[in-house]
N, CA, C and O atoms as a Maestro MAE file, in Angstrom:
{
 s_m_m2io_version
 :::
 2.0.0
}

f_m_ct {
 s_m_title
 :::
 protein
 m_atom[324] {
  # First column is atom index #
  i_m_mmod_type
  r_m_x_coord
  r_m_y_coord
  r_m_z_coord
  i_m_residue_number
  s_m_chain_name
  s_m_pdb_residue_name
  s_m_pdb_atom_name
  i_m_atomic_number
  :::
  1 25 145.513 42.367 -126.794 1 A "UNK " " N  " 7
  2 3 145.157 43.728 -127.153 1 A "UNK " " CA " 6
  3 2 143.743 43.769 -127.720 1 A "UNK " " C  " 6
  4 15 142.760 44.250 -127.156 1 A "UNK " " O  " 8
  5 25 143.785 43.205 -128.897 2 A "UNK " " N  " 7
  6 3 142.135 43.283 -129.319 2 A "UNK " " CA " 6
  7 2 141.957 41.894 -129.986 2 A "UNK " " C  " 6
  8 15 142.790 41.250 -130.625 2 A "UNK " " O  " 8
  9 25 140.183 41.470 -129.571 3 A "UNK " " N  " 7
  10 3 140.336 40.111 -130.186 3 A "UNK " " CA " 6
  11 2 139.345 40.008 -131.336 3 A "UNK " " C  " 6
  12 15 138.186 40.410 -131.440 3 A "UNK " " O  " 8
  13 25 140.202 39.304 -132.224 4 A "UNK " " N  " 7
  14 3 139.926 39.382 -133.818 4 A "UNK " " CA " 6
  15 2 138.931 38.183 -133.655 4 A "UNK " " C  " 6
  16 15 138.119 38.556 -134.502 4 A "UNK " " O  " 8
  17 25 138.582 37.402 -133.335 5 A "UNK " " N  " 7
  18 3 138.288 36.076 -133.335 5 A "UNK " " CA " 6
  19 2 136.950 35.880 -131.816 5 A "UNK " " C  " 6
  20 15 136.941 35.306 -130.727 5 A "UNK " " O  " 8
  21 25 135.960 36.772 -132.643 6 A "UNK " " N  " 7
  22 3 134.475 36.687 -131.565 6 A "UNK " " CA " 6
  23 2 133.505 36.271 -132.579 6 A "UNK " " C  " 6
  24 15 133.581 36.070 -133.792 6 A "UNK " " O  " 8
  25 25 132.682 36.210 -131.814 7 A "UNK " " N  " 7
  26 3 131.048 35.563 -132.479 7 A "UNK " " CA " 6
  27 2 130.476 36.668 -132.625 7 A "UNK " " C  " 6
  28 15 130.788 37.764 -132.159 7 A "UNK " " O  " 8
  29 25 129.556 36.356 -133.336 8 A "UNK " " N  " 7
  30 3 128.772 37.737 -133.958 8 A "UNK " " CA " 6
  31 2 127.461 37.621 -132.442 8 A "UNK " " C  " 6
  32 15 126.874 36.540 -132.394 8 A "UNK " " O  " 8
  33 25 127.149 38.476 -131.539 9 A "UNK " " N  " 7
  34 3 126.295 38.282 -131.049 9 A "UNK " " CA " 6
  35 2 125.047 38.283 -131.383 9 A "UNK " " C  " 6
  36 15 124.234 38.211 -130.461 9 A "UNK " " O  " 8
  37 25 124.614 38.354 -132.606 10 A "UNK " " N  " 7
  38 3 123.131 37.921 -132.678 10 A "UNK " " CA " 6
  39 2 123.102 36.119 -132.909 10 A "UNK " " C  " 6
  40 15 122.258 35.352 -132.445 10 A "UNK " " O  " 8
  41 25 124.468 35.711 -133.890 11 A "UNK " " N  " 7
  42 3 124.595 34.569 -134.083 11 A "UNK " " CA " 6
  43 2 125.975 34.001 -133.318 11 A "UNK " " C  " 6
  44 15 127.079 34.208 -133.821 11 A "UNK " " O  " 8
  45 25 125.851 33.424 -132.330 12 A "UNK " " N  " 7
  46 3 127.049 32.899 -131.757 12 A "UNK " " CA " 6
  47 2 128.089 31.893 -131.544 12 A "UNK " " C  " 6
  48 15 129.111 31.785 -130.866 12 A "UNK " " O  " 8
  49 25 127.279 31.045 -132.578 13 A "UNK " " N  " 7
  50 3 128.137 30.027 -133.017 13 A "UNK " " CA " 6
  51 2 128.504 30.200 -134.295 13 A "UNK " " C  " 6
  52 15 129.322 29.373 -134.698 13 A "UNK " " O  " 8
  53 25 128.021 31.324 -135.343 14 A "UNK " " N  " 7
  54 3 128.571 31.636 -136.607 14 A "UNK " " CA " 6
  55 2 130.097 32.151 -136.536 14 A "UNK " " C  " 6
  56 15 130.468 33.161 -135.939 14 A "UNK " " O  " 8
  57 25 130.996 31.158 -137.343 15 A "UNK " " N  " 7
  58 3 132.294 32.107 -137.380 15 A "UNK " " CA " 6
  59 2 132.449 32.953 -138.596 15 A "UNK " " C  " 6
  60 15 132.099 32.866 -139.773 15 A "UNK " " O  " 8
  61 25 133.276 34.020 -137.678 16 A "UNK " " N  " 7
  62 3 133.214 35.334 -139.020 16 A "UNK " " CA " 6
  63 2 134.144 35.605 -139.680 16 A "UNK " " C  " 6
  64 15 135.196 35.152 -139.227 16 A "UNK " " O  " 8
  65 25 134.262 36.387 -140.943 17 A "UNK " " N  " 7
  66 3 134.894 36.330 -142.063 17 A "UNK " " CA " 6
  67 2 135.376 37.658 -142.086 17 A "UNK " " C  " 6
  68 15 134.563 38.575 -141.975 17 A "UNK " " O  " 8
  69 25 136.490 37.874 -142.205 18 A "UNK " " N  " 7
  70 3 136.617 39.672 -142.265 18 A "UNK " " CA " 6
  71 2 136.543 40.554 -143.540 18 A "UNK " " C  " 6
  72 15 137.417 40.202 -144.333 18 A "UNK " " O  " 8
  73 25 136.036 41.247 -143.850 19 A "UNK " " N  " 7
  74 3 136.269 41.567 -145.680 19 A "UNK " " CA " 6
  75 2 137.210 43.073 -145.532 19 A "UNK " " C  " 6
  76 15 136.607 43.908 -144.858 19 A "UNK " " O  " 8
  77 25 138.052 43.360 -145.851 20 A "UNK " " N  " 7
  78 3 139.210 44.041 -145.855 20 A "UNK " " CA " 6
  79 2 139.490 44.743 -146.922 20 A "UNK " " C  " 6
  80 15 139.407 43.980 -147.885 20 A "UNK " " O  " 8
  81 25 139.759 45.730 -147.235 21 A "UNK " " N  " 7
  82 3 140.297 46.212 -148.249 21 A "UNK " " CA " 6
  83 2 141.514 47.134 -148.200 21 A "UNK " " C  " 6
  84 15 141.437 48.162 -147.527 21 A "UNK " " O  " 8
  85 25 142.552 46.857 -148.820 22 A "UNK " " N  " 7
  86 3 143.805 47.257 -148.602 22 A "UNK " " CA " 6
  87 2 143.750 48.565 -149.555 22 A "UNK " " C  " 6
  88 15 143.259 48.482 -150.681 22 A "UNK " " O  " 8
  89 25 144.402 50.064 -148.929 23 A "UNK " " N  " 7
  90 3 144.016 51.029 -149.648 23 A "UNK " " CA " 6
  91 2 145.785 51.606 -149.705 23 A "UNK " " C  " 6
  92 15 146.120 52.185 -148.672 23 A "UNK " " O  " 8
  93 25 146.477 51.534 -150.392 24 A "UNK " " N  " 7
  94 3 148.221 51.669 -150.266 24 A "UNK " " CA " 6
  95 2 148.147 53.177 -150.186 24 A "UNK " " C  " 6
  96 15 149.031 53.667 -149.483 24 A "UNK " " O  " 8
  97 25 147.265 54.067 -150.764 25 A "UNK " " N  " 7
  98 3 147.179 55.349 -151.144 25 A "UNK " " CA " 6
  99 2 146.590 55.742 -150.078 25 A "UNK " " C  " 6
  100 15 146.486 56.963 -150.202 25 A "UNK " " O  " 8
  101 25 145.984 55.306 -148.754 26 A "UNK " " N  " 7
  102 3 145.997 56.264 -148.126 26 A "UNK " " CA " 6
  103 2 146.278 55.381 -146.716 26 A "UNK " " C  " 6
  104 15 145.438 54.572 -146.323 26 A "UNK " " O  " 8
  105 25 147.285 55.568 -146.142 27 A "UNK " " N  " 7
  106 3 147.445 55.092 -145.031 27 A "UNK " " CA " 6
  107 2 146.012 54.559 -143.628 27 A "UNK " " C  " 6
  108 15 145.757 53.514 -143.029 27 A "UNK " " O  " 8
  109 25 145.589 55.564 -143.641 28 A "UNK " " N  " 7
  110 3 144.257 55.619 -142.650 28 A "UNK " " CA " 6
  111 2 143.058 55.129 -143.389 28 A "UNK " " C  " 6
  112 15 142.055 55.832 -143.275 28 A "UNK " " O  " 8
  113 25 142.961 53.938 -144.208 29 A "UNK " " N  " 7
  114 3 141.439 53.038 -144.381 29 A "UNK " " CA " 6
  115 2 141.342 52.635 -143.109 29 A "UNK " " C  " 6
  116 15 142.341 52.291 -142.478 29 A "UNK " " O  " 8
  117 25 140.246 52.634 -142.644 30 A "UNK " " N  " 7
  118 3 139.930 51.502 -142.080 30 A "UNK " " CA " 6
  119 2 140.163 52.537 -140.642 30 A "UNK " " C  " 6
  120 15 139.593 52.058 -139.661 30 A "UNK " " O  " 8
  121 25 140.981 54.010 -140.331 31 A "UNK " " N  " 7
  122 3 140.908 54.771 -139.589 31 A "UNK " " CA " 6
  123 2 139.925 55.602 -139.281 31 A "UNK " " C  " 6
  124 15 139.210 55.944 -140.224 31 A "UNK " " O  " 8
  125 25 139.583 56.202 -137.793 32 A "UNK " " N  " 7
  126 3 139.165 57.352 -137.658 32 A "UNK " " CA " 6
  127 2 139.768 57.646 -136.242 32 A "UNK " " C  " 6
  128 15 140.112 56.749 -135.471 32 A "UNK " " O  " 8
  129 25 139.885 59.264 -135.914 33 A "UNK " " N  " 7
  130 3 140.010 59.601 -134.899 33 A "UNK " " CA " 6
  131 2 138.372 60.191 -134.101 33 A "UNK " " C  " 6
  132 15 137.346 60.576 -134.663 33 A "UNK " " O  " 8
  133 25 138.594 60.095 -133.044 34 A "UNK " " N  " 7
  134 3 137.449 60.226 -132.359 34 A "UNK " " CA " 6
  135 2 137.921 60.982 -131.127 34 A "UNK " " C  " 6
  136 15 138.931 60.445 -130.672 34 A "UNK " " O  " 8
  137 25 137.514 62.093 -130.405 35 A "UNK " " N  " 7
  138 3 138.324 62.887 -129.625 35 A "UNK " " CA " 6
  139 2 139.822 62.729 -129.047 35 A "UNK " " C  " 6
  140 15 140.230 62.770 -127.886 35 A "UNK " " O  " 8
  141 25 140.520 62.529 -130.312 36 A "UNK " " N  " 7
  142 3 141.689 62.207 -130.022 36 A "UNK " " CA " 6
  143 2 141.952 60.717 -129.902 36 A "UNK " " C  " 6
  144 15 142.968 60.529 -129.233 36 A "UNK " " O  " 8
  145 25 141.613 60.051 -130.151 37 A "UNK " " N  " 7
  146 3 142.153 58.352 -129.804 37 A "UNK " " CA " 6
  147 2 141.378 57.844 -131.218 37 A "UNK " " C  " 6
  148 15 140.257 58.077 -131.672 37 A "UNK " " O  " 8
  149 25 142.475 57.067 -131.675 38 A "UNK " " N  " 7
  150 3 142.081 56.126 -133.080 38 A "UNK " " CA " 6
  151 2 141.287 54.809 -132.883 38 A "UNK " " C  " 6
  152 15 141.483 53.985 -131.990 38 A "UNK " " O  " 8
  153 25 140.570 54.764 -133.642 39 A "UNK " " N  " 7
  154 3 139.568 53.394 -133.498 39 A "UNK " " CA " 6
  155 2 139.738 52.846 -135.083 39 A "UNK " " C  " 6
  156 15 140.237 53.443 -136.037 39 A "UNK " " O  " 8
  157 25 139.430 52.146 -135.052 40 A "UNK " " N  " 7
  158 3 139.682 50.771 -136.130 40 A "UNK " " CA " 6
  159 2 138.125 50.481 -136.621 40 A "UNK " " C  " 6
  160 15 137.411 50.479 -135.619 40 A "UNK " " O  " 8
  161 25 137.569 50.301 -137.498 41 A "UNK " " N  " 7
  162 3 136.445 49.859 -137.769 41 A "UNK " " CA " 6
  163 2 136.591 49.029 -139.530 41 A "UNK " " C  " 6
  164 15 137.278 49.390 -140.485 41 A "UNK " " O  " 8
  165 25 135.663 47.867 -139.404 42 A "UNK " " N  " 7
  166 3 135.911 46.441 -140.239 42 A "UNK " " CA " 6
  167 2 134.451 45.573 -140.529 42 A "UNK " " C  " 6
  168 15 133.521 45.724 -139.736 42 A "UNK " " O  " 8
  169 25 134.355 44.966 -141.314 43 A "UNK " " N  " 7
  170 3 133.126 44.273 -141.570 43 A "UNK " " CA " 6
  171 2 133.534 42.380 -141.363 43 A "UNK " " C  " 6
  172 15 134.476 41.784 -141.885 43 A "UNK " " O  " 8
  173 25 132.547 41.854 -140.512 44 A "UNK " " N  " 7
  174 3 132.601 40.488 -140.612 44 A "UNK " " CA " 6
  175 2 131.918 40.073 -141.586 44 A "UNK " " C  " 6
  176 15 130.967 40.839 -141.738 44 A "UNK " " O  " 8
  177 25 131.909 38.919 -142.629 45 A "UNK " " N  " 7
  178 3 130.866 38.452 -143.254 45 A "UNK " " CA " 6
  179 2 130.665 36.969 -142.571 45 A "UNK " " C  " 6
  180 15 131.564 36.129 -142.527 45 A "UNK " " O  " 8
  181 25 129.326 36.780 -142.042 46 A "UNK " " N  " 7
  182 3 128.709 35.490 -141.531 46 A "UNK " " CA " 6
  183 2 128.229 34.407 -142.654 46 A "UNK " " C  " 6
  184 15 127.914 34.689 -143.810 46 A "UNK " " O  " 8
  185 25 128.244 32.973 -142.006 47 A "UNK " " N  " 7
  186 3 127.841 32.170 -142.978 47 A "UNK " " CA " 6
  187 2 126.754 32.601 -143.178 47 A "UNK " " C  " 6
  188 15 126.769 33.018 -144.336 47 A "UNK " " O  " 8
  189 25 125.700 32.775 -142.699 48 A "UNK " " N  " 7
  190 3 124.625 33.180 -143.211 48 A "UNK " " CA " 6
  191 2 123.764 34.242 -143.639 48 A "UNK " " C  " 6
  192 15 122.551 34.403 -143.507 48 A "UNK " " O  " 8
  193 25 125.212 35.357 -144.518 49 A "UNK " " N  " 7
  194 3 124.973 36.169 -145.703 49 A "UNK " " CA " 6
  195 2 124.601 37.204 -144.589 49 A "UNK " " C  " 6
  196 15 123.958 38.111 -145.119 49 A "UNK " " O  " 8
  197 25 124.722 37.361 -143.584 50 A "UNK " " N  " 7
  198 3 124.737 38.660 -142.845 50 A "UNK " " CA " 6
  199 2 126.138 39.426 -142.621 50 A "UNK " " C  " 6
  200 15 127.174 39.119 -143.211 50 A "UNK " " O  " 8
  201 25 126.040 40.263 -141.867 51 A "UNK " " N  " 7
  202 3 127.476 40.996 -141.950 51 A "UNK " " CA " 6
  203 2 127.243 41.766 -140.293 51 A "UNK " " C  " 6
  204 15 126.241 42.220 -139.739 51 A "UNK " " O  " 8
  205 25 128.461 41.663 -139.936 52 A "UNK " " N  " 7
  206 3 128.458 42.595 -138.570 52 A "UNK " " CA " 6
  207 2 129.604 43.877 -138.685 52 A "UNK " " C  " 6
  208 15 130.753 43.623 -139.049 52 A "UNK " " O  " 8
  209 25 129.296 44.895 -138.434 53 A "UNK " " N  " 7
  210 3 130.368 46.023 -138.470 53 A "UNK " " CA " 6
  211 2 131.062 45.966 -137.359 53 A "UNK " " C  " 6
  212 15 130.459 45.563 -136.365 53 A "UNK " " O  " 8
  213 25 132.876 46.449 -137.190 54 A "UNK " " N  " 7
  214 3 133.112 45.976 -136.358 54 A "UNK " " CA " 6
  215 2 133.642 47.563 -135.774 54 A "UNK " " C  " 6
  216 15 133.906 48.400 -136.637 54 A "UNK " " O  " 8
  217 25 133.777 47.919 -134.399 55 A "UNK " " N  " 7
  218 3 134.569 49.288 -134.543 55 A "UNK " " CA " 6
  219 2 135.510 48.737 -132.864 55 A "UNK " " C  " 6
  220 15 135.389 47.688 -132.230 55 A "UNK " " O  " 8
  221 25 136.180 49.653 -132.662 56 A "UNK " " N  " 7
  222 3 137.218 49.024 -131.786 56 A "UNK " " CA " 6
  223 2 138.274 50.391 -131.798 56 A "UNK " " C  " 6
  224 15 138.772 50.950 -132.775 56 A "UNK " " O  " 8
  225 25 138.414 50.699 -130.389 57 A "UNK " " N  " 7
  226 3 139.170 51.680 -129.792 57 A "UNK " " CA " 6
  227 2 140.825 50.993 -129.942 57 A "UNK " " C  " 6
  228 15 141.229 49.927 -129.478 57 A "UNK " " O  " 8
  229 25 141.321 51.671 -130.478 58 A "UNK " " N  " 7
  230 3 142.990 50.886 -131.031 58 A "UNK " " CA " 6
  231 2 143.887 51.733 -129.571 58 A "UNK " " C  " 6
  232 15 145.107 51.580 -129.519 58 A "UNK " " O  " 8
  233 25 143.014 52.790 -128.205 59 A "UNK " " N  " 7
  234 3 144.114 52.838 -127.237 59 A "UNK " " CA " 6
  235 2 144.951 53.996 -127.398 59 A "UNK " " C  " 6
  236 15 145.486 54.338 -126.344 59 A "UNK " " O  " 8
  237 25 145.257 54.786 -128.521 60 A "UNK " " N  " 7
  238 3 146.151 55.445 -128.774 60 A "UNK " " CA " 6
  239 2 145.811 56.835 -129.304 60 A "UNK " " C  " 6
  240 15 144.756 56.908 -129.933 60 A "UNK " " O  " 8
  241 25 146.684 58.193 -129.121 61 A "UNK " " N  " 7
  242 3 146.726 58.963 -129.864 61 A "UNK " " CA " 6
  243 2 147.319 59.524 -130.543 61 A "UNK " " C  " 6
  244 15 147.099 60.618 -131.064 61 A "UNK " " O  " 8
  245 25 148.476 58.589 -130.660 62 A "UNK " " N  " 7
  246 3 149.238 58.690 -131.804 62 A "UNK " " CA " 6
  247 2 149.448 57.695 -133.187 62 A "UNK " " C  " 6
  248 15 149.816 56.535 -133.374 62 A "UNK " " O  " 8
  249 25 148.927 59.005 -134.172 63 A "UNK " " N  " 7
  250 3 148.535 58.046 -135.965 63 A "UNK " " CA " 6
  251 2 149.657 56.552 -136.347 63 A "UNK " " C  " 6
  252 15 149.334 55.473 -136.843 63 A "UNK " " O  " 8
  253 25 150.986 57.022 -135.899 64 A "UNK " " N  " 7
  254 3 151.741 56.150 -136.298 64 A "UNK " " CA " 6
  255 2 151.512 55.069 -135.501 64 A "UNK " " C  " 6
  256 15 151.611 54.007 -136.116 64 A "UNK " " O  " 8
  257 25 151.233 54.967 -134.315 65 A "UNK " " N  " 7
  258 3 150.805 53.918 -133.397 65 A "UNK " " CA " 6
  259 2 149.816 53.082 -133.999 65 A "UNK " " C  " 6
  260 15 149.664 51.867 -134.119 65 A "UNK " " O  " 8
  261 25 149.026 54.373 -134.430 66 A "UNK " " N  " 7
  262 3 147.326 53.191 -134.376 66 A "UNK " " CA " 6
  263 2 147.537 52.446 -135.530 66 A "UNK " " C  " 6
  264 15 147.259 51.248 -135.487 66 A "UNK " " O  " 8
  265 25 148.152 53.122 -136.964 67 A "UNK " " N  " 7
  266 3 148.240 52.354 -137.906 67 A "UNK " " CA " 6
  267 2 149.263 50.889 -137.762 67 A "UNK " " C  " 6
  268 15 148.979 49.855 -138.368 67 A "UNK " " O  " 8
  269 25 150.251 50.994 -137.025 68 A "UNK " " N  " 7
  270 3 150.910 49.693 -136.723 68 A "UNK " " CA " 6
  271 2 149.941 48.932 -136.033 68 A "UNK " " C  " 6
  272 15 149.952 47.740 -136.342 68 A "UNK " " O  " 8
  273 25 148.787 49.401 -134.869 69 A "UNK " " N  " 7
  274 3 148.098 48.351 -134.016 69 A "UNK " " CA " 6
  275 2 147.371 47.411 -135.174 69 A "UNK " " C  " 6
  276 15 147.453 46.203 -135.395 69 A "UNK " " O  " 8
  277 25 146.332 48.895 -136.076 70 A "UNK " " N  " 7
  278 3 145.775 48.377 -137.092 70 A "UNK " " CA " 6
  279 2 146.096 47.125 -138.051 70 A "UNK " " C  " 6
  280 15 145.331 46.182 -138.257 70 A "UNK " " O  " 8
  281 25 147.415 47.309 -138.611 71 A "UNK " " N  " 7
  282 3 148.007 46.373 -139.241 71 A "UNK " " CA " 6
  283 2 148.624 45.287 -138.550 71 A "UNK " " C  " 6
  284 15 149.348 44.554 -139.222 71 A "UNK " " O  " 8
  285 25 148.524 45.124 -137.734 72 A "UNK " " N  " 7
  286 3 148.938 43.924 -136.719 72 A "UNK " " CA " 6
  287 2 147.638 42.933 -136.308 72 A "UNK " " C  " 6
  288 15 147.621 41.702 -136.285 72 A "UNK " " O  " 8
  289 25 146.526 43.903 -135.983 73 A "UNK " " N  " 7
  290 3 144.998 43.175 -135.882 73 A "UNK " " CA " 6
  291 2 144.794 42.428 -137.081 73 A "UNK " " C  " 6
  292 15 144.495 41.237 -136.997 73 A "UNK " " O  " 8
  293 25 144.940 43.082 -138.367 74 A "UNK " " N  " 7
  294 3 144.771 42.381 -139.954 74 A "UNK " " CA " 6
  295 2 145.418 41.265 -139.905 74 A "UNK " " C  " 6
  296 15 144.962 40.130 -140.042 74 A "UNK " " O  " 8
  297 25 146.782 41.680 -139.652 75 A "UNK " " N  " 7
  298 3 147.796 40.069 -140.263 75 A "UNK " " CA " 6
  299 2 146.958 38.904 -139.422 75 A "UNK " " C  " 6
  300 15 146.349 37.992 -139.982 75 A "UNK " " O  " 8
  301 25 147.046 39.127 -137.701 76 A "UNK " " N  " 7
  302 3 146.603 38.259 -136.872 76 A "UNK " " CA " 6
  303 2 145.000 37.606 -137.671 76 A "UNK " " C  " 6
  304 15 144.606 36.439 -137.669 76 A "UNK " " O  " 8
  305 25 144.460 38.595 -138.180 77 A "UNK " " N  " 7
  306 3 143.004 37.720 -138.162 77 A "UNK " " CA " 6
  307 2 143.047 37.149 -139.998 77 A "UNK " " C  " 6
  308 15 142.188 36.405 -140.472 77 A "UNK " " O  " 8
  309 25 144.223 37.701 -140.776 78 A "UNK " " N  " 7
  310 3 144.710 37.369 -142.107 78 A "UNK " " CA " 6
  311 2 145.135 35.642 -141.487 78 A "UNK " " C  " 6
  312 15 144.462 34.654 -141.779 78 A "UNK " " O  " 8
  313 25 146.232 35.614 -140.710 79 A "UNK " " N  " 7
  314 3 146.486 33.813 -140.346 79 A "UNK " " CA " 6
  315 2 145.539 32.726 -140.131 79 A "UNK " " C  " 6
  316 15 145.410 31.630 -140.676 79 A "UNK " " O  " 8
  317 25 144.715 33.502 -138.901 80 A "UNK " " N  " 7
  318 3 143.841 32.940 -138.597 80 A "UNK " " CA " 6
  319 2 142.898 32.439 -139.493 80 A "UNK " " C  " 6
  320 15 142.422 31.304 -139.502 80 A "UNK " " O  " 8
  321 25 142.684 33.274 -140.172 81 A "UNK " " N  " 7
  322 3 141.493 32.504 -141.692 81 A "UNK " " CA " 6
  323 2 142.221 31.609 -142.297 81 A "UNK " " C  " 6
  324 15 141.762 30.983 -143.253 81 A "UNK " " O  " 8
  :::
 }
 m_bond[323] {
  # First column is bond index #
  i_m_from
  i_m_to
  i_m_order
  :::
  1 1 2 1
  2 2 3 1
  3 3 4 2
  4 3 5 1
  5 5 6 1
  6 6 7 1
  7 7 8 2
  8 7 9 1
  9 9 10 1
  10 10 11 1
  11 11 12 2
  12 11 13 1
  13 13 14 1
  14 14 15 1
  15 15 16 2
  16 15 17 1
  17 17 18 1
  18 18 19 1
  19 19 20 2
  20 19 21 1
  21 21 22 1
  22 22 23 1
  23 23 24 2
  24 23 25 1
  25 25 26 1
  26 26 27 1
  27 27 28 2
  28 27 29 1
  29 29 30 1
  30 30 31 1
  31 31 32 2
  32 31 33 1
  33 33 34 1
  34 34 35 1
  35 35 36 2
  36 35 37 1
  37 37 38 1
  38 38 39 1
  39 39 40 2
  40 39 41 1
  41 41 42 1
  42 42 43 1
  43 43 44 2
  44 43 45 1
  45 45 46 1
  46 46 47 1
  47 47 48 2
  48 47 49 1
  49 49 50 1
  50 50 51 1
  51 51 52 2
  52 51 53 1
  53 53 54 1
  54 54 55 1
  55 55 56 2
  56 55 57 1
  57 57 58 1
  58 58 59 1
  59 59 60 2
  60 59 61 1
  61 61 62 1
  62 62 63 1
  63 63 64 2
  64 63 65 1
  65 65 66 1
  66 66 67 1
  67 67 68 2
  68 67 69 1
  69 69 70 1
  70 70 71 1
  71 71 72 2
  72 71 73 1
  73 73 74 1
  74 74 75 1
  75 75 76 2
  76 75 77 1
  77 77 78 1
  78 78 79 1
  79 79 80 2
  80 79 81 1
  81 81 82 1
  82 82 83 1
  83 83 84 2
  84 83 85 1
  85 85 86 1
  86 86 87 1
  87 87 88 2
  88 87 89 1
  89 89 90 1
  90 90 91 1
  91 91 92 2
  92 91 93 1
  93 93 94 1
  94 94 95 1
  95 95 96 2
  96 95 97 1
  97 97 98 1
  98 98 99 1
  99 99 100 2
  100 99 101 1
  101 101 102 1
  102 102 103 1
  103 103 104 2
  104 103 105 1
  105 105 106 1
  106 106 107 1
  107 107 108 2
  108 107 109 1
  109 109 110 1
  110 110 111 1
  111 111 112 2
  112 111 113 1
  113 113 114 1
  114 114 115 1
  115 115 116 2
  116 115 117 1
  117 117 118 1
  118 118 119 1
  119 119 120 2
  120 119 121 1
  121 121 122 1
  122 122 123 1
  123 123 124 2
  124 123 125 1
  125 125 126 1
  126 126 127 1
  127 127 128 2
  128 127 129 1
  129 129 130 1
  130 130 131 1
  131 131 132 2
  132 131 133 1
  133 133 134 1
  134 134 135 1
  135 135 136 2
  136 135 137 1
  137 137 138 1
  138 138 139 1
  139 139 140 2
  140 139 141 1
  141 141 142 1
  142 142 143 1
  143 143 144 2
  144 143 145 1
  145 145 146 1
  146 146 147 1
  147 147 148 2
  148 147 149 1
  149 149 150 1
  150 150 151 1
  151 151 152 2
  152 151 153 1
  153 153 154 1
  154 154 155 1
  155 155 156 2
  156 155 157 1
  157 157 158 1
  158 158 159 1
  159 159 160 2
  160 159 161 1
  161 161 162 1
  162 162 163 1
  163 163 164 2
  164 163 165 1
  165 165 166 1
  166 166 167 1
  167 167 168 2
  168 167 169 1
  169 169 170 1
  170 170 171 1
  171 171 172 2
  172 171 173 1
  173 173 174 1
  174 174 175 1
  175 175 176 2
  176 175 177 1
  177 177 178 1
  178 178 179 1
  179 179 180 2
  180 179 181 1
  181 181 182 1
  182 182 183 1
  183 183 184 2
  184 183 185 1
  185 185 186 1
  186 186 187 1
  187 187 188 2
  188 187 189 1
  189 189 190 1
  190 190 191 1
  191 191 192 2
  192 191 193 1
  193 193 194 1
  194 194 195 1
  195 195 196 2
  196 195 197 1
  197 197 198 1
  198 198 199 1
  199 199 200 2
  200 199 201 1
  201 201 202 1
  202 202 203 1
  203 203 204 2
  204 203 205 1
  205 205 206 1
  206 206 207 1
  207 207 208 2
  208 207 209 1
  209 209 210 1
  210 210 211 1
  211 211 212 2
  212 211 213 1
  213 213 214 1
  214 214 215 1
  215 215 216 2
  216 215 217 1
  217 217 218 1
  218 218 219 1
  219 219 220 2
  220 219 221 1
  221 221 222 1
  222 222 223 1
  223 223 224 2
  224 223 225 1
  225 225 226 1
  226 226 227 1
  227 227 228 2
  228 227 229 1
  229 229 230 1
  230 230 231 1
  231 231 232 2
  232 231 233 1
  233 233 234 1
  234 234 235 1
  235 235 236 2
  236 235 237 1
  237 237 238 1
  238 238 239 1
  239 239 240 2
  240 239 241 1
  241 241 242 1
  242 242 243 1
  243 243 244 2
  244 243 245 1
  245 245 246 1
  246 246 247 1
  247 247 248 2
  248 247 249 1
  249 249 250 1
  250 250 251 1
  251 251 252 2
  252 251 253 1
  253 253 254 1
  254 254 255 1
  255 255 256 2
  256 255 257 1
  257 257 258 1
  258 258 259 1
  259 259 260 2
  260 259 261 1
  261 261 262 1
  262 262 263 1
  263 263 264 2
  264 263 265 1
  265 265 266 1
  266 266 267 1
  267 267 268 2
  268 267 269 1
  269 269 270 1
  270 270 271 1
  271 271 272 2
  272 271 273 1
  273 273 274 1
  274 274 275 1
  275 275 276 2
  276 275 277 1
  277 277 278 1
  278 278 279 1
  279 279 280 2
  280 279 281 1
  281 281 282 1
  282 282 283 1
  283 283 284 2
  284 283 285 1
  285 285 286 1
  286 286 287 1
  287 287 288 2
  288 287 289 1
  289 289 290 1
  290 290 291 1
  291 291 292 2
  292 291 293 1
  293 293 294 1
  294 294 295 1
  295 295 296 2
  296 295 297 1
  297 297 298 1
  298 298 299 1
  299 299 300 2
  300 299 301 1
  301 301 302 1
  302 302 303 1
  303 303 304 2
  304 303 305 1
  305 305 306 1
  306 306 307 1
  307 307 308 2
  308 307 309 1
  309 309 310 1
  310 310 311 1
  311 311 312 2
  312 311 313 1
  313 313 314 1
  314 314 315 1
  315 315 316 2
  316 315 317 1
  317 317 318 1
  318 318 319 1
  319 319 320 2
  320 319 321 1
  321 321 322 1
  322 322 323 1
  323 323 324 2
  :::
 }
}
């Protein structure tokens, strides 16, 4: 579905770090809708003190959907670290 685990293209052998913030109070961090379809957007932090923003079409137009895709992308790239 979506892959958590890319290179930053300016640096491509840097692996990236995700910085996350869990918001319980409002379901949709880390949401937006965009003519109808939810996208996901996230920050990498690189070893070398740069940062890449990340945004990503989650496929769907339905909220309850995207927030399960959402939280499924997290855990996956939560293991992976």
């Amino acid at each position: 579905m979506i892959n958590t685990h890319e290179t930053n293209p300016t640096h491509p052998t840097a692996p990236a770090r995700l910085s996350l913030r869990v918001r319980r109070d409002n379901p949709f961090h880390h949401l937006w809708e965009n003519n109808g379809t939810w996208w996901v957007h996230f920050t990498e932090h690189l070893p070398d003190f740069t940062k890449h923003r990340v945004r990503r079409s989650l496929g769907t137009k339905d909220p309850a959907e995207a927030i399960r895709r959402r939280d499924a992308l997290f855990t996956a790239a939560a293991r992976a670290a």
